[in-house]
PAVEXSE-319829 format. One record per residue (C-alpha): x, y, z; residue in one letter; residue number from 1. Coordinates in Angstrom, 3 decimals. Layout:
PT       px       py       pz resn resi
PT        X        Y        Z    A  NUM
...
// end
This chain:
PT       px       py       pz resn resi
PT  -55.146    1.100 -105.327    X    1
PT  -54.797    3.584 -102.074    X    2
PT  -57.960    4.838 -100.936    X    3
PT  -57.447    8.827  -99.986    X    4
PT  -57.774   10.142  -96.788    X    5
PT  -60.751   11.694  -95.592    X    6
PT  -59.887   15.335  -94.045    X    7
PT  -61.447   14.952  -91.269    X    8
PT  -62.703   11.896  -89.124    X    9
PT  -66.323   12.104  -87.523    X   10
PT  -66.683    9.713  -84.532    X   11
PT  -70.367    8.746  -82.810    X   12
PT  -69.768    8.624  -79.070    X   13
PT  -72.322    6.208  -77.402    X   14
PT  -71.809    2.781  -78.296    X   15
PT  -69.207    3.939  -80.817    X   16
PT  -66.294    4.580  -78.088    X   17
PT  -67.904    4.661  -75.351    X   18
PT  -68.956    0.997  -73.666    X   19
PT  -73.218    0.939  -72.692    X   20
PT  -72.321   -2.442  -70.981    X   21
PT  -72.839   -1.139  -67.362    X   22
PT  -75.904    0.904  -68.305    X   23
PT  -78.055   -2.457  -68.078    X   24
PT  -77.109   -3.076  -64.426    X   25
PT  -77.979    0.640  -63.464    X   26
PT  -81.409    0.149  -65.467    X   27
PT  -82.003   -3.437  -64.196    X   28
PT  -81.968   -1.452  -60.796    X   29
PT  -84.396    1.401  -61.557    X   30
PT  -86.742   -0.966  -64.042    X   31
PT  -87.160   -3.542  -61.281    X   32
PT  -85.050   -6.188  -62.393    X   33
PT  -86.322   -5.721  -66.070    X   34
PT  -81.858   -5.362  -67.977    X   35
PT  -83.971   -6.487  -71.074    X   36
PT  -85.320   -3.152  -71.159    X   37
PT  -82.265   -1.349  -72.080    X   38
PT  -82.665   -1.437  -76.017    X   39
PT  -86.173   -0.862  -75.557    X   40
PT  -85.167    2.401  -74.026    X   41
PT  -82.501    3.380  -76.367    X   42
PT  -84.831    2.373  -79.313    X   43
PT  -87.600    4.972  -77.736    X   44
PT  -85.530    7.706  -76.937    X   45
PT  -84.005    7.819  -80.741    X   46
PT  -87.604    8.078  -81.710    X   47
PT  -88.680   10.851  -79.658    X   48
PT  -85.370   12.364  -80.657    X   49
PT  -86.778   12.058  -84.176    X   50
PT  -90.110   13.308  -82.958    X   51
PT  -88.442   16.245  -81.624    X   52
PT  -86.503   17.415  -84.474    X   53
PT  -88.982   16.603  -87.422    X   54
PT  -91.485   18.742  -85.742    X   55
PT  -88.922   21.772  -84.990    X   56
PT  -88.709   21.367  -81.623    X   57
PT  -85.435   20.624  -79.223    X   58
PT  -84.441   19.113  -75.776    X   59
PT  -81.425   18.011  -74.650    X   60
PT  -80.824   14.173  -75.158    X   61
PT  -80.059   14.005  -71.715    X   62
PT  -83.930   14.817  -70.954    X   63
PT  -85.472   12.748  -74.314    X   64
PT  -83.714    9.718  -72.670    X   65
PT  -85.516   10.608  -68.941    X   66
PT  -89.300   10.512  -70.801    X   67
PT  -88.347    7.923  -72.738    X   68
PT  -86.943    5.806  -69.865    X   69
PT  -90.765    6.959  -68.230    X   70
PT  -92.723    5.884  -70.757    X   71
PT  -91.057    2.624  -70.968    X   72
PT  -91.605    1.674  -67.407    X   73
PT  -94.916    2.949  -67.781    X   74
PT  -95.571    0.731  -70.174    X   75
PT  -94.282   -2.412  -68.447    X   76
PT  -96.248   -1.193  -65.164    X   77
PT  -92.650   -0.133  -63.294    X   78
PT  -93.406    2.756  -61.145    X   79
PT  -90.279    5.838  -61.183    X   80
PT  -90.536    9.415  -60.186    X   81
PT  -89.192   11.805  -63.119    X   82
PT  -86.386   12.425  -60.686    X   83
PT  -85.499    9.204  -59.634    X   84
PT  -85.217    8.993  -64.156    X   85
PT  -83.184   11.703  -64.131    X   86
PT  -81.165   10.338  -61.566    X   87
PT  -80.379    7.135  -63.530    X   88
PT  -79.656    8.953  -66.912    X   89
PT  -77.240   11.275  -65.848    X   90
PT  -75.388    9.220  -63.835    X   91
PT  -75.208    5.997  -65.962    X   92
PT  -74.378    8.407  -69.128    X   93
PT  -72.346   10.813  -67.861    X   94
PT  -70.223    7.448  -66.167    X   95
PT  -69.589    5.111  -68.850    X   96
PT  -65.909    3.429  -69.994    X   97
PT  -64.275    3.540  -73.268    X   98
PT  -64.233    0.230  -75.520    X   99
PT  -61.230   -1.556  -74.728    X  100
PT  -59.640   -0.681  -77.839    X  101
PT  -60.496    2.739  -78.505    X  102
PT  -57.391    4.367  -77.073    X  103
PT  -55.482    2.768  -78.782    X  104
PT  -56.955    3.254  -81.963    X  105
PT  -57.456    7.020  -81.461    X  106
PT  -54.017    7.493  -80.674    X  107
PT  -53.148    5.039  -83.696    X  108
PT  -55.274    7.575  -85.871    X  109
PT  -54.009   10.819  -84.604    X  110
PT  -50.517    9.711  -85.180    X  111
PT  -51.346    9.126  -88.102    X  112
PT  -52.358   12.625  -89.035    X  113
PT  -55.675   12.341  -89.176    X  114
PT  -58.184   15.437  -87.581    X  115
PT  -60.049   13.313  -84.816    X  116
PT  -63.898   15.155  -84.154    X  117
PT  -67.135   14.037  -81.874    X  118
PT  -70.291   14.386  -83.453    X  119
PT  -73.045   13.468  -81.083    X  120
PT  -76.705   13.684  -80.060    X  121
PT  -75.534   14.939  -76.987    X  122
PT  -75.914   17.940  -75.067    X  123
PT  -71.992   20.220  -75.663    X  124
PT  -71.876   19.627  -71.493    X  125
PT  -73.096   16.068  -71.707    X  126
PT  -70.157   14.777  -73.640    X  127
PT  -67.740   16.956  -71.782    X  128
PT  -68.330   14.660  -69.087    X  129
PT  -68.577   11.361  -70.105    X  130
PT  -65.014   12.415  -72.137    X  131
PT  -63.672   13.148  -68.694    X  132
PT  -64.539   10.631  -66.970    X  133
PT  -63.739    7.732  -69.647    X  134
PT  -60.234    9.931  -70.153    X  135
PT  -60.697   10.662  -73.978    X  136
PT  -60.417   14.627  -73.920    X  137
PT  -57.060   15.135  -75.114    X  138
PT  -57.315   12.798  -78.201    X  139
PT  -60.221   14.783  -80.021    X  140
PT  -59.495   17.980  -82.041    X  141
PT  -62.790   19.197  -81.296    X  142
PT  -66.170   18.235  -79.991    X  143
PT  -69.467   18.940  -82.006    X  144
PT  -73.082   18.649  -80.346    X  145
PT  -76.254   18.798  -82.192    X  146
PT  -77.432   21.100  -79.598    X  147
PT  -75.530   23.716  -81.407    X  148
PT  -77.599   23.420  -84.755    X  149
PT  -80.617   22.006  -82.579    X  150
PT  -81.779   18.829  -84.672    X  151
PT  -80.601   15.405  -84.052    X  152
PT  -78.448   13.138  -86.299    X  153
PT  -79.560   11.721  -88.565    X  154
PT  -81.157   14.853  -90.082    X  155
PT  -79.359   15.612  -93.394    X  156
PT  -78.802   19.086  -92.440    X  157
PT  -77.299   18.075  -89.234    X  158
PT  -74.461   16.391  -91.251    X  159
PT  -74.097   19.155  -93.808    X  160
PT  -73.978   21.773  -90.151    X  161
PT  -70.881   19.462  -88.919    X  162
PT  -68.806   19.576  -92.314    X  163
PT  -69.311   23.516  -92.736    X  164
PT  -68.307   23.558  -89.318    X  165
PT  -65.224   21.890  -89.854    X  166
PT  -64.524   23.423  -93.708    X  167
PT  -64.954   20.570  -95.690    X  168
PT  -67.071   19.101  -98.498    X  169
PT  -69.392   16.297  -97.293    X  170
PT  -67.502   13.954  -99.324    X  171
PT  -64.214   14.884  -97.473    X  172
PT  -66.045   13.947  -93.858    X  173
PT  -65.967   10.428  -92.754    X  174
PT  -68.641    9.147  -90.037    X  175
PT  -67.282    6.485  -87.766    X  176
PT  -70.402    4.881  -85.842    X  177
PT  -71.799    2.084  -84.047    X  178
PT  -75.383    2.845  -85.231    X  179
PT  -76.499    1.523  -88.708    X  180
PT  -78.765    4.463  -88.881    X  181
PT  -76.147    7.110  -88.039    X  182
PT  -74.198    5.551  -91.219    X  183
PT  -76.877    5.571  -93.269    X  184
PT  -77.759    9.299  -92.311    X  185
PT  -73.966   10.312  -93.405    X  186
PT  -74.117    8.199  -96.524    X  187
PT  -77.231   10.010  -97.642    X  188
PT  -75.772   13.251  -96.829    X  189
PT  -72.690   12.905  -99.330    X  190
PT  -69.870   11.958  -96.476    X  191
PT  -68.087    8.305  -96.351    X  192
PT  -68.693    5.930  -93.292    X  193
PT  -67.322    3.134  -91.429    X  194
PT  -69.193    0.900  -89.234    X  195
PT  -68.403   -0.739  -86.003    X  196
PT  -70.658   -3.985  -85.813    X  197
PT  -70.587   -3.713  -81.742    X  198
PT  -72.688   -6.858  -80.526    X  199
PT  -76.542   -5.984  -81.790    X  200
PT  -75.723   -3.557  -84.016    X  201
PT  -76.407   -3.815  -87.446    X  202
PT  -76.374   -2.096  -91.346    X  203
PT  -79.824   -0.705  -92.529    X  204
PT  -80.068   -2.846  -95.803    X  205
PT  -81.289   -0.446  -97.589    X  206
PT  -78.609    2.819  -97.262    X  207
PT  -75.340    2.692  -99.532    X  208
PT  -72.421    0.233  -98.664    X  209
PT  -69.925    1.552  -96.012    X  210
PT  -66.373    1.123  -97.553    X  211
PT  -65.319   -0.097  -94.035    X  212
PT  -67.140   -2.317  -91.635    X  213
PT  -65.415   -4.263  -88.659    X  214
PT  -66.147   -5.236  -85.198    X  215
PT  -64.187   -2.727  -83.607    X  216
PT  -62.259    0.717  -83.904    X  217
PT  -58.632   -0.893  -84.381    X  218
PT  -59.559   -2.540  -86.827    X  219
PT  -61.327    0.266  -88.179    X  220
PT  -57.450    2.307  -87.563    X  221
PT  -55.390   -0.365  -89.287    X  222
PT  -57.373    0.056  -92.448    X  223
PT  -57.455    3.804  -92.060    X  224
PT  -53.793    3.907  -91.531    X  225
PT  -53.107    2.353  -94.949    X  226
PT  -54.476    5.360  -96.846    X  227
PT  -52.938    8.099  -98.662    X  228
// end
């Protein structure tokens, strides 16, 4: 049986299309040699993100990923000025190249019909950027930050925010993400997901079943294709 299309397609942006492979090169350099530290880092800025938004409070991601990179050097007794944090946030973020496939896939999708939207935890200028430089502006319909409803994914109501945005019904939204969290948050919150299993990434056991997990976004496309 066809599987219906969802109205509108929801896409995670770090990790998800955009490649965090050079990230651990520009870290190495900061955290004295220390590349290993890179999840570490990602890991604590999610959590302060959390923090953050389950206490009512906001920040830009861009400066929740600066403490966090701080407190994890602190903690391995690495030295770095909150500038010279700064410094290596915005420039390895703001920097970073699409997946290999994802072009192809995006345009494979829009073809196709389908309403292509960023949802991220970053700030409305941060993406701008890194969809600049990694040359994925013109594919996207539109680009949603949480720092326009000021509480990170994956806060139920920041999912329910993103599908009144758009005019749907959570169950007409589909989250495609990288993050087995992120899916789990738009599971919970009544949309569909699929997952990209990029290397290290994995589904939280306990959230509903995506209907679509593969390693990358064309695969991801050539099921999504197939619907009607």
């Amino acid at each position: 049986m066809k599987k219906t299309k969802p109205k509108v397609l929801f896409f995670d942006v770090n990790e998800t299309l955009l490649d965090l492979t050079q990230l651990k090169q520009q870290f190495a350099e900061a955290l004295d040699g220390r590349e290993d530290l890179l999840s570490l880092w990602f890991t604590t800025m999610l959590q302060y993100s959390l923090v953050m938004s389950a206490s009512g409070q906001y920040e830009h991601f861009g400066n929740i990923g600066t403490a966090a990179l701080q407190m994890v050097a602190a903690n391995n007794n690495i030295n770095i000025s909150q500038d010279k944090a700064r410094q290596v946030i915005v420039t390895s973020l703001s920097s970073l190249p699409a997946h290999p496939e994802v072009k192809n896939a995006l345009s494979q999708l829009k073809n196709d019909g389908y309403k292509l939207v960023s949802f991220t935890n970053s700030s409305n200028e941060g993406v701008k950027k890194q969809f600049e430089s990694a040359g994925l502006i013109d594919y996207f319909d539109e680009r949603l930050s949480v720092e326009d409803v000021g509480k990170f994914k994956p806060f139920r109501d920041t999912y329910d925010w993103a599908a009144r945005k758009m005019g749907i019904k959570p169950n007409e939204a589909m989250l495609v993400a990288a993050h087995g969290w992120d899916v789990a948050g738009a599971l919970w919150a009544g949309w569909r997901a699929a997952f990209i299993s990029r290397p290290g990434q994995q589904l939280f056991p306990l959230a509903p079943m995506t209907e679509i997990a593969e390693s990358d976004l064309k695969k991801v496309a050539d099921l999504l294709v197939t619907y009607r």
